[in-house]
C-alpha positions, -999 to +999 in steps of 0.1 A: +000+000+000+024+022+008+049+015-026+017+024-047+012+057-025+043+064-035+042+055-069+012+078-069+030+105-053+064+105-077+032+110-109+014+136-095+044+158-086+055+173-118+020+185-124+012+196-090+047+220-094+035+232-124+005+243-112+020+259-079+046+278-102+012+291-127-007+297-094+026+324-083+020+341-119-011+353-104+011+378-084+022+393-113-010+398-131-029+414-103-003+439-092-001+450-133-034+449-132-037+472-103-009+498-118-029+499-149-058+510-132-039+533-111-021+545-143-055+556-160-067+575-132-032+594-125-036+600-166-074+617-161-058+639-140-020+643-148-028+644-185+003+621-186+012+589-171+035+584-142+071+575-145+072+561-109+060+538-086+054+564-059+034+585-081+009+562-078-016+553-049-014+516-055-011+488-032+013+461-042+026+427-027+058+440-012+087+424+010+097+391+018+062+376+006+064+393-029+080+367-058+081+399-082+104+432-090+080+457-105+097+485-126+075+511-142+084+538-173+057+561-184+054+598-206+027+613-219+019+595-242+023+555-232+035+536-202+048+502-191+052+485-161+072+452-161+069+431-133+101+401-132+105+373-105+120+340-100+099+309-094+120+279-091+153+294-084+171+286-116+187+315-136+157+327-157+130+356-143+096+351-151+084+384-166+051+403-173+047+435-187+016+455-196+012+492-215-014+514-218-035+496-239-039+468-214-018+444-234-009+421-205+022+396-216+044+368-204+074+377-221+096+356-204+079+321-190+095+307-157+076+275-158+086+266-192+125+285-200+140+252-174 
């Protein structure tokens, strides 16, 4: 019994890591998701977008729980924020960005760059 538990067990694994790894991707995508917004009500009143984190009055995951580095560019006319972490301690950062238009991307996949 306990051989085919553990047979079981050394299956399920891969998948269950993957899905753990996509679950952490969710970080990423809420916290762009939240600077966008942020980003189109600084623009309503700035008539620009802001180049800066701080110029913003968004709450992010920050410190020792957050998996992700968010940078942020932004001019008048167009902005992007980028958000990169690592996920499974290898050498390659997962990274997200989205712009203005809401155009939300995994340029860089964590999960599948092993």
């Amino acid at each position: 019994m306990v051989v085919i538990i553990g047979i079981l067990a050394t299956l399920a694994y891969p998948s269950l890591e993957a899905y753990l790894q996509r679950a952490k991707q969710t970080e990423a995508k809420v916290n762009l998701s939240a600077i966008f917004t942020a980003q189109k009500i600084y623009f309503a009143t700035n008539q620009t977008y802001a180049d800066t984190l701080s110029k913003l009055d968004v709450q992010l995951e920050s410190g020792g729980s957050a998996r992700y580095d968010i940078t942020l560019t932004g001019n008048s006319t167009s902005f992007t924020a980028t958000a990169k972490g690592n996920l499974d301690d290898d050498a390659v950062l997962d990274t997200w960005t989205i712009d203005q238009s809401k155009n939300l991307q995994n340029t860089v996949n964590d999960i599948t760059s092993e």
